[in-house]
mmCIF file of the N, C-alpha and C atoms, coordinates in Angstrom:
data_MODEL
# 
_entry.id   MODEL 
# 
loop_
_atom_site.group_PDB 
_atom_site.id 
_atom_site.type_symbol 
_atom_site.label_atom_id 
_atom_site.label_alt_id 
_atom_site.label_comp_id 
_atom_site.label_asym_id 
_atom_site.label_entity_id 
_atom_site.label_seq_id 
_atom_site.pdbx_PDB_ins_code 
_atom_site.Cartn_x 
_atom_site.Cartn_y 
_atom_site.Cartn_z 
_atom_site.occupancy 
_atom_site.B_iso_or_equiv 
_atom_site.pdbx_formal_charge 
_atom_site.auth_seq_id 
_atom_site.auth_comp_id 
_atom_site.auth_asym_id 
_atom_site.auth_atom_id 
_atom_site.pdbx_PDB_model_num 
ATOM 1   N N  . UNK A 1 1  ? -12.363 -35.778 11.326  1.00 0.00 ? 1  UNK A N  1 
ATOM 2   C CA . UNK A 1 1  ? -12.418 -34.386 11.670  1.00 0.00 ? 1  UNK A CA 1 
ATOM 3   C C  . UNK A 1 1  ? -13.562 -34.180 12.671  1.00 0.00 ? 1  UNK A C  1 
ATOM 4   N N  . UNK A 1 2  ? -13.402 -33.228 13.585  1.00 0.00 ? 2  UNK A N  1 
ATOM 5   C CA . UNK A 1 2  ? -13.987 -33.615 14.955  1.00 0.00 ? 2  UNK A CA 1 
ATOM 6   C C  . UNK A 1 2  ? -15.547 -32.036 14.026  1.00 0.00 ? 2  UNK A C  1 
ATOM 7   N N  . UNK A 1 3  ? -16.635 -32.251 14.907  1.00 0.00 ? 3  UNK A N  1 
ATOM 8   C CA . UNK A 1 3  ? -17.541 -31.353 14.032  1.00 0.00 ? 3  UNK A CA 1 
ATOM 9   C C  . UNK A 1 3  ? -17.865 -30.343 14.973  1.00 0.00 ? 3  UNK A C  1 
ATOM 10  N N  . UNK A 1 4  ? -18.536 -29.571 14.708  1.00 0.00 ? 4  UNK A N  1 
ATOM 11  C CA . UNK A 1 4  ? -18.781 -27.981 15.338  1.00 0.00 ? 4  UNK A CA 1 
ATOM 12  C C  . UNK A 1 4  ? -17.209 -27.534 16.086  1.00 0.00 ? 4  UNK A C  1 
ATOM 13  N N  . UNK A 1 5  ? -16.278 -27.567 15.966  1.00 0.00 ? 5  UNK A N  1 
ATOM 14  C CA . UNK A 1 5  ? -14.935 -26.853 16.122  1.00 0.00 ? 5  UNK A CA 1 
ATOM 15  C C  . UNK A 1 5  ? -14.548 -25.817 14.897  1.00 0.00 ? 5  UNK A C  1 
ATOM 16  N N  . UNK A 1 6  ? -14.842 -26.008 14.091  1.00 0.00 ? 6  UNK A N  1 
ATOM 17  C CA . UNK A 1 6  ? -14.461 -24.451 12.635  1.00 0.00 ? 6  UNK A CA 1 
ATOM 18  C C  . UNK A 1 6  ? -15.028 -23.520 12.505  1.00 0.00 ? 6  UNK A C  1 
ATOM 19  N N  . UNK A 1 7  ? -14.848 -22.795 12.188  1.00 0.00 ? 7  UNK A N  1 
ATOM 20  C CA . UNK A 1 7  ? -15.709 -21.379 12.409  1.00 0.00 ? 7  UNK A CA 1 
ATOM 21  C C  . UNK A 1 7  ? -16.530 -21.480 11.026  1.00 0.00 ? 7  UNK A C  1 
ATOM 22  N N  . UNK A 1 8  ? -17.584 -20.835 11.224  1.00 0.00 ? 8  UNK A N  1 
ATOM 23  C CA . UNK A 1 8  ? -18.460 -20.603 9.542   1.00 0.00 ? 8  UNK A CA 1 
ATOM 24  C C  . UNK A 1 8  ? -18.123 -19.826 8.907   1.00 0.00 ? 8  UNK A C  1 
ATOM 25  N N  . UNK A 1 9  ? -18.184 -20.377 7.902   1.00 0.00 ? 9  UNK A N  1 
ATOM 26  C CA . UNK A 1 9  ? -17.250 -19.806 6.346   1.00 0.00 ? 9  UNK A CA 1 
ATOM 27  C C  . UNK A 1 9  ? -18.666 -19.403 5.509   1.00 0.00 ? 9  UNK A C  1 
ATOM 28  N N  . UNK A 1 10 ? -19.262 -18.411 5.210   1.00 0.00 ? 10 UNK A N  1 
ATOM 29  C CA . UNK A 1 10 ? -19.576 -18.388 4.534   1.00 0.00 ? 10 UNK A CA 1 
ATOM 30  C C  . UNK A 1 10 ? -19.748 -16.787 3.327   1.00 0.00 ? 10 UNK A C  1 
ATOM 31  N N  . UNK A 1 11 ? -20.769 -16.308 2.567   1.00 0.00 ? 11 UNK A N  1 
ATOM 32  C CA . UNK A 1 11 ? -20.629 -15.399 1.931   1.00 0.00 ? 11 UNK A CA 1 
ATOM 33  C C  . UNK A 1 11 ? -20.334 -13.886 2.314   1.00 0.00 ? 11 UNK A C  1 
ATOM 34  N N  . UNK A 1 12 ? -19.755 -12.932 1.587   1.00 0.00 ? 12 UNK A N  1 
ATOM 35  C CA . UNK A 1 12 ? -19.540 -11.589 2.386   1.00 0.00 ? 12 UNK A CA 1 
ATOM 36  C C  . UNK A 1 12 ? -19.380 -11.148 1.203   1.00 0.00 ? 12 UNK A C  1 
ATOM 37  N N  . UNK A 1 13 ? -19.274 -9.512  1.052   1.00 0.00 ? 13 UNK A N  1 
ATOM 38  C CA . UNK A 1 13 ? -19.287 -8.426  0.248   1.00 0.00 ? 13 UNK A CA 1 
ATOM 39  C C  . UNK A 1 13 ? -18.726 -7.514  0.970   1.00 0.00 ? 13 UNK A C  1 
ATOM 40  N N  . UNK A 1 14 ? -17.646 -7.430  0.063   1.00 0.00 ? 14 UNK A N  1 
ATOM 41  C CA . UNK A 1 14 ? -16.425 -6.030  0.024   1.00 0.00 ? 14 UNK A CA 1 
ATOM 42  C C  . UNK A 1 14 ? -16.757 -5.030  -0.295  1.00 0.00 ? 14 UNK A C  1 
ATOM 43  N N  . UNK A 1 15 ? -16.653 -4.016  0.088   1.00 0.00 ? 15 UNK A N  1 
ATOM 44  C CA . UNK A 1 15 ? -16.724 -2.780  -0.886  1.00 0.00 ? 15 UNK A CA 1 
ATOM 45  C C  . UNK A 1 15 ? -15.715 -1.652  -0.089  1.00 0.00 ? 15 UNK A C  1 
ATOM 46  N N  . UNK A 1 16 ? -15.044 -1.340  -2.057  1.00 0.00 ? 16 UNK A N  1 
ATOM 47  C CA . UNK A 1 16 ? -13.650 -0.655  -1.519  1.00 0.00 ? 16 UNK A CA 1 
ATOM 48  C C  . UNK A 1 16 ? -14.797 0.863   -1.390  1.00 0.00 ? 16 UNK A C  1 
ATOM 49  N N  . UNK A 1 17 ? -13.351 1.987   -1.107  1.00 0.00 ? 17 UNK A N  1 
ATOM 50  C CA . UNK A 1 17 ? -13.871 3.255   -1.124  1.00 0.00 ? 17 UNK A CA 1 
ATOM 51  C C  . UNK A 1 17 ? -13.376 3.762   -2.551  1.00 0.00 ? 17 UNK A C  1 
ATOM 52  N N  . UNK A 1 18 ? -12.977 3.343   -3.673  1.00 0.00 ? 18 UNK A N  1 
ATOM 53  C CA . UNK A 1 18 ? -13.605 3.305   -5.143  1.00 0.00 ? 18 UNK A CA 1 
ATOM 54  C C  . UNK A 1 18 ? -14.326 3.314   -5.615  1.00 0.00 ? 18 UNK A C  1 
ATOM 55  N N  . UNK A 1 19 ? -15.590 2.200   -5.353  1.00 0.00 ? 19 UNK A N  1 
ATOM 56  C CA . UNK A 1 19 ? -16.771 2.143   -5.574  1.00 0.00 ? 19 UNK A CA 1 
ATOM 57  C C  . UNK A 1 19 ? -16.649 0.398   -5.832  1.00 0.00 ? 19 UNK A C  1 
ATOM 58  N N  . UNK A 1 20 ? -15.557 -0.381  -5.793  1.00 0.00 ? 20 UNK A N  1 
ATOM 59  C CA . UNK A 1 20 ? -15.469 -1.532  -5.966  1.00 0.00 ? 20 UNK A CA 1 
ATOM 60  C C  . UNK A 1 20 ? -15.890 -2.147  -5.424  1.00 0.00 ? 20 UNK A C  1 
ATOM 61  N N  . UNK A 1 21 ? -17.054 -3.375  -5.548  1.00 0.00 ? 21 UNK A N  1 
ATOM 62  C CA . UNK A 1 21 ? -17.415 -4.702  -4.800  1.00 0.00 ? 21 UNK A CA 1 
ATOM 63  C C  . UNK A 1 21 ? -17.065 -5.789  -5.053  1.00 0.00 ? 21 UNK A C  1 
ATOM 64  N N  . UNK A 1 22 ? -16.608 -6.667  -4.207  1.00 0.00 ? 22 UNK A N  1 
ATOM 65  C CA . UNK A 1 22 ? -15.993 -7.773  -4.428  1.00 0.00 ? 22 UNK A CA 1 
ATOM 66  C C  . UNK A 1 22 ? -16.990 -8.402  -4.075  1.00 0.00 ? 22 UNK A C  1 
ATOM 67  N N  . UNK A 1 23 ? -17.135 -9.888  -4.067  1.00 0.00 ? 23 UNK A N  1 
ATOM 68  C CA . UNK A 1 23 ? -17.944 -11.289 -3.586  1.00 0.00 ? 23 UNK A CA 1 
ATOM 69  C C  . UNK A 1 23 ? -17.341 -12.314 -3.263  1.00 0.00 ? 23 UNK A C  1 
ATOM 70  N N  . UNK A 1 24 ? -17.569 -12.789 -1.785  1.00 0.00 ? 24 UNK A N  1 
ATOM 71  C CA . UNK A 1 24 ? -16.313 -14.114 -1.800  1.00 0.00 ? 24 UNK A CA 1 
ATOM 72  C C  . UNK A 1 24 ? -16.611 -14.653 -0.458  1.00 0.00 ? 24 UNK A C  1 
ATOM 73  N N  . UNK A 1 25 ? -15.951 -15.365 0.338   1.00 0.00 ? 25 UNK A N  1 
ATOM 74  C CA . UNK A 1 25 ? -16.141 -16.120 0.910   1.00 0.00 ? 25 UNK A CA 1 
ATOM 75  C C  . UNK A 1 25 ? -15.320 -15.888 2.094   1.00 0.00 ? 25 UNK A C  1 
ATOM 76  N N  . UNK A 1 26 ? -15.932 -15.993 3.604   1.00 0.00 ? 26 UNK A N  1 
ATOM 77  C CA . UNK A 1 26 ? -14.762 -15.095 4.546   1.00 0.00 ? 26 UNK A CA 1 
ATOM 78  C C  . UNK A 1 26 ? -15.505 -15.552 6.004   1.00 0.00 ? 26 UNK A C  1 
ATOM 79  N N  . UNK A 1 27 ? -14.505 -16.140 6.868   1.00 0.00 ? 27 UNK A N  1 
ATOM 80  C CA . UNK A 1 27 ? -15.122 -16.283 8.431   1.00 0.00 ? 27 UNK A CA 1 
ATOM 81  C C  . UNK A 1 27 ? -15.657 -15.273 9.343   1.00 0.00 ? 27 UNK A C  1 
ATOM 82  N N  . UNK A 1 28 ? -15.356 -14.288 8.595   1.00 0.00 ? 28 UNK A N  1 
ATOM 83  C CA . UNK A 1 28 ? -16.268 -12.832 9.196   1.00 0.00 ? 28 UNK A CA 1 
ATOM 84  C C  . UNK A 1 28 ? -17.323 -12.927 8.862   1.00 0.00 ? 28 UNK A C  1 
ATOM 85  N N  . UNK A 1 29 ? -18.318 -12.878 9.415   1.00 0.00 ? 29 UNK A N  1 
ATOM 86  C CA . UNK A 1 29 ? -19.728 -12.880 8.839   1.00 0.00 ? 29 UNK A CA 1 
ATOM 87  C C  . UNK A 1 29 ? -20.545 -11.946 8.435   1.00 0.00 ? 29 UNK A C  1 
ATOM 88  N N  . UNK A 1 30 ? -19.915 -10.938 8.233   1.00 0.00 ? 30 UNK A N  1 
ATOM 89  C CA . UNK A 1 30 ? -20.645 -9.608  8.297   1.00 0.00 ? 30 UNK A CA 1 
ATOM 90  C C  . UNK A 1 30 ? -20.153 -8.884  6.992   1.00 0.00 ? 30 UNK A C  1 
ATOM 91  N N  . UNK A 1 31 ? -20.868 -8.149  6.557   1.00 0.00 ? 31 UNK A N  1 
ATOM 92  C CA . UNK A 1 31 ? -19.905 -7.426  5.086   1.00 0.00 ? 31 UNK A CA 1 
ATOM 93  C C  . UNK A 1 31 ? -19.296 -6.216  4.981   1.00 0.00 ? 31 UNK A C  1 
ATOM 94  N N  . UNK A 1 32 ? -17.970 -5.894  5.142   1.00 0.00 ? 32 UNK A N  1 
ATOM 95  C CA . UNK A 1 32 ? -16.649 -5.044  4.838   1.00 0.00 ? 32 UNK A CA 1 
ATOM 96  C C  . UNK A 1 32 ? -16.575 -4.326  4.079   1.00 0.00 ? 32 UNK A C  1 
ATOM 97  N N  . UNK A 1 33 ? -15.947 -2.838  4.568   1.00 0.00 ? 33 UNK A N  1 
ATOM 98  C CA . UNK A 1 33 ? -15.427 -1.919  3.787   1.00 0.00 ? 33 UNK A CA 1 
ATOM 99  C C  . UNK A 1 33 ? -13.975 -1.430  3.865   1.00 0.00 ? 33 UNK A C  1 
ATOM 100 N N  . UNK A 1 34 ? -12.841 -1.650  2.925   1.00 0.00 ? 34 UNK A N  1 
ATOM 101 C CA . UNK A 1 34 ? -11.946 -1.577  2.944   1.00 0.00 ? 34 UNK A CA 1 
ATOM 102 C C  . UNK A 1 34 ? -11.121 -0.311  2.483   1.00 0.00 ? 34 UNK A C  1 
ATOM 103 N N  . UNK A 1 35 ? -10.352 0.599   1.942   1.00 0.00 ? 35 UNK A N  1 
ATOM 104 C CA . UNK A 1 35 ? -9.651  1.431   1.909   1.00 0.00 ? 35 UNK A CA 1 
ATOM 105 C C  . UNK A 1 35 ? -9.199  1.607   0.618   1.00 0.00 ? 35 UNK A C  1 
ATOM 106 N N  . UNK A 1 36 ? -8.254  0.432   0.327   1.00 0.00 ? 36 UNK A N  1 
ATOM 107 C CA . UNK A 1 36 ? -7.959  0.183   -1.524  1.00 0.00 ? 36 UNK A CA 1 
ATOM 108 C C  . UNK A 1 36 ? -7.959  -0.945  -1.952  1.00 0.00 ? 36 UNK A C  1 
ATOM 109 N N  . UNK A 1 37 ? -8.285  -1.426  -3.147  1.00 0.00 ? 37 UNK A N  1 
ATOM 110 C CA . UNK A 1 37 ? -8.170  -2.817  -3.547  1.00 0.00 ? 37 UNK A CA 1 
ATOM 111 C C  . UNK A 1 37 ? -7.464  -2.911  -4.384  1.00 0.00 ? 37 UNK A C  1 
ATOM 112 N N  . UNK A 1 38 ? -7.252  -4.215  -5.384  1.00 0.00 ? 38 UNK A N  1 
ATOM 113 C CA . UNK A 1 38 ? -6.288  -4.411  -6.535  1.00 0.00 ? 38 UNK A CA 1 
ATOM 114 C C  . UNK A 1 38 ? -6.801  -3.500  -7.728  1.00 0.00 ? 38 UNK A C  1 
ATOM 115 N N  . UNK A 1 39 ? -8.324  -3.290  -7.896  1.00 0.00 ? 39 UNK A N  1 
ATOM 116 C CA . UNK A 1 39 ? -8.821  -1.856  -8.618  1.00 0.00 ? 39 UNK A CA 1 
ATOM 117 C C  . UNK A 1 39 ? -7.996  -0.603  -8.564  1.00 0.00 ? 39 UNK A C  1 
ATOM 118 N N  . UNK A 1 40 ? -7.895  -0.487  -7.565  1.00 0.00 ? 40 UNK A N  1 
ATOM 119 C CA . UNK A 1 40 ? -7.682  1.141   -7.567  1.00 0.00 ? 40 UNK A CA 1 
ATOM 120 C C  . UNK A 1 40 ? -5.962  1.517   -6.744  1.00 0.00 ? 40 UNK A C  1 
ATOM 121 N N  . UNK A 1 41 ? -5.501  0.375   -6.206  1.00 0.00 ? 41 UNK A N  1 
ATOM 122 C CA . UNK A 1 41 ? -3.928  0.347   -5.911  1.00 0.00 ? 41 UNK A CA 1 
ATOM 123 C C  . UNK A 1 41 ? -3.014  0.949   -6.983  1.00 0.00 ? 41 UNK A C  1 
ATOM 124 N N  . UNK A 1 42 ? -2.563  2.090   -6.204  1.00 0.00 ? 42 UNK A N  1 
ATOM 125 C CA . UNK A 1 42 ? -0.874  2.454   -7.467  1.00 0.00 ? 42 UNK A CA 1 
ATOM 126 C C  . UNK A 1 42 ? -0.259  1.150   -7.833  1.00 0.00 ? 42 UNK A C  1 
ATOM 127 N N  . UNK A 1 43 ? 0.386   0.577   -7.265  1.00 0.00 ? 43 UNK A N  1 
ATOM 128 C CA . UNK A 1 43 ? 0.910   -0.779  -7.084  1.00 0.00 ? 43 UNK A CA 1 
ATOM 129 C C  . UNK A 1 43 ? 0.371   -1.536  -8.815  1.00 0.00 ? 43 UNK A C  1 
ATOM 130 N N  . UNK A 1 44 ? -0.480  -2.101  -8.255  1.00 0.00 ? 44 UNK A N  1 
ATOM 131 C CA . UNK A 1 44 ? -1.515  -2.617  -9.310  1.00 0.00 ? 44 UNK A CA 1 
ATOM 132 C C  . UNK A 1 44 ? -2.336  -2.222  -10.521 1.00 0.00 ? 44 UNK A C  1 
ATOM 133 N N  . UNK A 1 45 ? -2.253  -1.061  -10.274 1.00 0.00 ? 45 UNK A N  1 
ATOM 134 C CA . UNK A 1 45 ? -2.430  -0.163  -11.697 1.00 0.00 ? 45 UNK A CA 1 
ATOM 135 C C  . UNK A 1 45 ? -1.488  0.454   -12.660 1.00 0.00 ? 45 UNK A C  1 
ATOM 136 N N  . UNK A 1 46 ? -0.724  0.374   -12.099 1.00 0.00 ? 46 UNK A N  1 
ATOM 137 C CA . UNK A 1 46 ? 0.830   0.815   -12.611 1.00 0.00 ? 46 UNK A CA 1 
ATOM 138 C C  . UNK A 1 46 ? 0.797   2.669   -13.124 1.00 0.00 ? 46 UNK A C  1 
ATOM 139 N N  . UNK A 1 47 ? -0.081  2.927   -12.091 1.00 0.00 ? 47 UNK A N  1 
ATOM 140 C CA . UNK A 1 47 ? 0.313   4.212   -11.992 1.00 0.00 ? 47 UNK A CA 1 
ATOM 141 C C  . UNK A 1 47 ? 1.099   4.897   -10.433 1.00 0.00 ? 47 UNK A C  1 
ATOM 142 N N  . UNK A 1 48 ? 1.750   3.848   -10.098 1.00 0.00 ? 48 UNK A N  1 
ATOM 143 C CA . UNK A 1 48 ? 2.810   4.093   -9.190  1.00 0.00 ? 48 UNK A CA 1 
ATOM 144 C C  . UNK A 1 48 ? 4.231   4.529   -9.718  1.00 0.00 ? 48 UNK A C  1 
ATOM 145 N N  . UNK A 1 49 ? 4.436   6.184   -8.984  1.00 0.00 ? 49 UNK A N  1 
ATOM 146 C CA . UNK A 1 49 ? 5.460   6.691   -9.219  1.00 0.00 ? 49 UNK A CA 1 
ATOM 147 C C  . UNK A 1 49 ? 6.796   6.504   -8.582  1.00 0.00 ? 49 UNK A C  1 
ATOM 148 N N  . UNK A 1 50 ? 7.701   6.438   -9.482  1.00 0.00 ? 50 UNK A N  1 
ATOM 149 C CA . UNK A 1 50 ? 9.065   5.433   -8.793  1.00 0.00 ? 50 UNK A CA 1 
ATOM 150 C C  . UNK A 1 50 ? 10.396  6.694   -8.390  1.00 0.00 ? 50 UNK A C  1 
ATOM 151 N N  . UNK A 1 51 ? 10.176  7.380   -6.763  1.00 0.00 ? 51 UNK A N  1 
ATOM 152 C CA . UNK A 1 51 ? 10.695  8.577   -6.646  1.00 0.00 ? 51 UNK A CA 1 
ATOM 153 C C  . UNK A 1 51 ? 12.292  7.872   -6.360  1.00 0.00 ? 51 UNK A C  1 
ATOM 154 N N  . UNK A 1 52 ? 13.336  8.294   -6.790  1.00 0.00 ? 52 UNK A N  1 
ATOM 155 C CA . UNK A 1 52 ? 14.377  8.152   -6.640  1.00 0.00 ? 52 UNK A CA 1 
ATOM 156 C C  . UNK A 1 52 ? 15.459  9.176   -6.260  1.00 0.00 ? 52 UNK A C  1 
ATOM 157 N N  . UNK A 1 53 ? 15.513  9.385   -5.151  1.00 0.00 ? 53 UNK A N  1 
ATOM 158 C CA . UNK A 1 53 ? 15.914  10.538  -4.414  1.00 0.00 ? 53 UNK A CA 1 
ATOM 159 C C  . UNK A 1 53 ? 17.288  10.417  -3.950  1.00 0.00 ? 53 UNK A C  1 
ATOM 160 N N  . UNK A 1 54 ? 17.967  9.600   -4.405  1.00 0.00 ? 54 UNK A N  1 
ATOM 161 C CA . UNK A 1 54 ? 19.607  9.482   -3.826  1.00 0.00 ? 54 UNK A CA 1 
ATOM 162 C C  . UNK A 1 54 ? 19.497  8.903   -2.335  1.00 0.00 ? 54 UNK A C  1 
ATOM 163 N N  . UNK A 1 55 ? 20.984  9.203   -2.527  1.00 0.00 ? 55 UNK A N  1 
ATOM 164 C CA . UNK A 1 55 ? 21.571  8.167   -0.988  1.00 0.00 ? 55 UNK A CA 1 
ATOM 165 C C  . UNK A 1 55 ? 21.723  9.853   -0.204  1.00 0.00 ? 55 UNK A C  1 
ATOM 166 N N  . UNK A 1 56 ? 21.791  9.118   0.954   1.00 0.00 ? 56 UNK A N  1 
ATOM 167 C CA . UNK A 1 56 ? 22.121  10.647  2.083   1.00 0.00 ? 56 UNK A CA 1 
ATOM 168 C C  . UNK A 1 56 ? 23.656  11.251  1.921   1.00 0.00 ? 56 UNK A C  1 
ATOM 169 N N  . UNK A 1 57 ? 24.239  10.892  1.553   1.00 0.00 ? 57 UNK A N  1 
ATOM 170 C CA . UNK A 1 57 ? 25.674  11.557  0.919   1.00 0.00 ? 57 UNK A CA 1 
ATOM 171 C C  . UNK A 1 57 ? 25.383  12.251  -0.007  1.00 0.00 ? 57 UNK A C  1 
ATOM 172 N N  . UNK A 1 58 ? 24.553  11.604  -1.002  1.00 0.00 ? 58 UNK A N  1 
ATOM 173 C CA . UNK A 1 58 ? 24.718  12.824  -2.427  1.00 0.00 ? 58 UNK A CA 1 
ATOM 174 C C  . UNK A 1 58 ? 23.208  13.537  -2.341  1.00 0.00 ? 58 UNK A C  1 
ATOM 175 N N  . UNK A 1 59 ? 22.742  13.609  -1.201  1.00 0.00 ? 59 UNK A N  1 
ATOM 176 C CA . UNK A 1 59 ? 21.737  14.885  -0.628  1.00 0.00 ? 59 UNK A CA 1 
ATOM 177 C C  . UNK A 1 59 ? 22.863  15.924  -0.368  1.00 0.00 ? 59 UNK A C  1 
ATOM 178 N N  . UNK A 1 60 ? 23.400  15.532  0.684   1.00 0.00 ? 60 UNK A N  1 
ATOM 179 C CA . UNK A 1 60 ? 24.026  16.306  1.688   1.00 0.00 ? 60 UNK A CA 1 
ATOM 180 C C  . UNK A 1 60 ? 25.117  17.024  1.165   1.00 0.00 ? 60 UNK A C  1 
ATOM 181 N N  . UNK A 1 61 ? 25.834  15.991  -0.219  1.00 0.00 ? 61 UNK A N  1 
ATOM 182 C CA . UNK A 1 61 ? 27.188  16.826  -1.405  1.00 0.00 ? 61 UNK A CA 1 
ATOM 183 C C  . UNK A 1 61 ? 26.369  18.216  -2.040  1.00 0.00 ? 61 UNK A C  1 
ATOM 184 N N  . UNK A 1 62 ? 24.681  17.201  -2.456  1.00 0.00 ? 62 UNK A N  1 
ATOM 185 C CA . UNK A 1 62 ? 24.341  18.564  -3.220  1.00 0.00 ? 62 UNK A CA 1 
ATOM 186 C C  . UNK A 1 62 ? 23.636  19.751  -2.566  1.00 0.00 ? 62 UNK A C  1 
ATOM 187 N N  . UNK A 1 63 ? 23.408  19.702  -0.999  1.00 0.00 ? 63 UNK A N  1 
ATOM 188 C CA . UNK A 1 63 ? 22.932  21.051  -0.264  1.00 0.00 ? 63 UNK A CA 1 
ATOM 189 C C  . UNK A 1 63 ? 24.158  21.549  -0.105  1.00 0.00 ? 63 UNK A C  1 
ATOM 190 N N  . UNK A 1 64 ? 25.355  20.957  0.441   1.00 0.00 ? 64 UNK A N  1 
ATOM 191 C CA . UNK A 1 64 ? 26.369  21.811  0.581   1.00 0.00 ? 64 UNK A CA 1 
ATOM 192 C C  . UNK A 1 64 ? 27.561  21.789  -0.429  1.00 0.00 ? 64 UNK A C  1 
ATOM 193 N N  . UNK A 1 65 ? 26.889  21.802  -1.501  1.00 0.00 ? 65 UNK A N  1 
ATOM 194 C CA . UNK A 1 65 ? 28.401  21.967  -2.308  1.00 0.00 ? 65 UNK A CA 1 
ATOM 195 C C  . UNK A 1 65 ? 28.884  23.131  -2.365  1.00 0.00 ? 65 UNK A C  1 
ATOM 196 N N  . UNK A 1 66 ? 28.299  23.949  -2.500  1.00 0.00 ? 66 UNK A N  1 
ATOM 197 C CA . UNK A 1 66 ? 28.383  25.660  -2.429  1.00 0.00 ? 66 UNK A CA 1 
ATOM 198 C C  . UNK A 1 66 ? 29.728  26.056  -1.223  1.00 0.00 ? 66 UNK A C  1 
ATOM 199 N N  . UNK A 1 67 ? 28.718  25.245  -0.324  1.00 0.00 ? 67 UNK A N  1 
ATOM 200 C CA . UNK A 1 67 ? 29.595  25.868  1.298   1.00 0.00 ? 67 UNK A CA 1 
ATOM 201 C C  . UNK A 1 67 ? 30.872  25.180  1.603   1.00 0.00 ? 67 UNK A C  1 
ATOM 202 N N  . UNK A 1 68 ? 30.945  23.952  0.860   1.00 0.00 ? 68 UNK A N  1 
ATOM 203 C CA . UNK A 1 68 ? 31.815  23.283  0.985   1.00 0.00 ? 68 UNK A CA 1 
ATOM 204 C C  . UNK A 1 68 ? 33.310  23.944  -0.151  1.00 0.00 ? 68 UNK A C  1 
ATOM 205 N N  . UNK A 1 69 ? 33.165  24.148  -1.009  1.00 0.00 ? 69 UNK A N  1 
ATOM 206 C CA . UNK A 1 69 ? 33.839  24.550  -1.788  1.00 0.00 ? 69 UNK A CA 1 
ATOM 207 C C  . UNK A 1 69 ? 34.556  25.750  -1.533  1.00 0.00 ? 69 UNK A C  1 
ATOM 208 N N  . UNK A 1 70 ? 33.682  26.696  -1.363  1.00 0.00 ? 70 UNK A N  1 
ATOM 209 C CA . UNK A 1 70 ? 34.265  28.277  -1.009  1.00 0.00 ? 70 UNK A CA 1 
ATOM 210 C C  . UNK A 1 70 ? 34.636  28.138  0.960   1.00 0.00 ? 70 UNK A C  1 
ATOM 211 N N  . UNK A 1 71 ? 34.346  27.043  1.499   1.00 0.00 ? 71 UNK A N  1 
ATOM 212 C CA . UNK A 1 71 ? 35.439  27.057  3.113   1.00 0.00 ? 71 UNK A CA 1 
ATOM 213 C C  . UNK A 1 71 ? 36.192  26.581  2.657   1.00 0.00 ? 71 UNK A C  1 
ATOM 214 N N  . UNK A 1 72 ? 36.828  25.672  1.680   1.00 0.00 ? 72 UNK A N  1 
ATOM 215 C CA . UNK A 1 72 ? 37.853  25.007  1.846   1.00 0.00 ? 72 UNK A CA 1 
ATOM 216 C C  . UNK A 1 72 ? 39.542  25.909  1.035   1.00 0.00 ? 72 UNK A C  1 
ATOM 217 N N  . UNK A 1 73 ? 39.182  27.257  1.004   1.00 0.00 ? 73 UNK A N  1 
ATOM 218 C CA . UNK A 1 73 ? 40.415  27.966  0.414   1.00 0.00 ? 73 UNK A CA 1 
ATOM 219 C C  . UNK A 1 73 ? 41.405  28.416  1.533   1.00 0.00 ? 73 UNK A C  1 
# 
């Protein structure tokens, strides 16, 4: 392995906007602030809500069922 070609790897500190800090190891050399982490992710907390809103046909049956029904006499 040929030497001084890799970039330096060494320590860094995360910190979400939670209040979460991580510790770890990263070719950025500088220490990061990120947005969400596995802390505080819907996803990952399992307070992700599962919206199930239909297909665009049975939107569109149930805005116009009304109008559809009473044109068609």
């Amino acid at each position: 392995m040929k030497n001084d070609i890799h970039p330096k790897y060494g320590p860094v500190k995360i910190e979400c906007s939670c209040g979460n800090v991580m510790h770890t190891h990263s070719t950025r050399s500088e220490d990061f602030h990120v947005d969400v982490c596995a802390a505080c992710h819907p996803f990952y907390t399992g307070q992700q809500r599962v919206v199930n809103r239909g297909g665009r046909i049975d939107r569109f049956k149930r805005q116009f069922s009304g109008a559809l029904s009473t044109s068609s006499s």
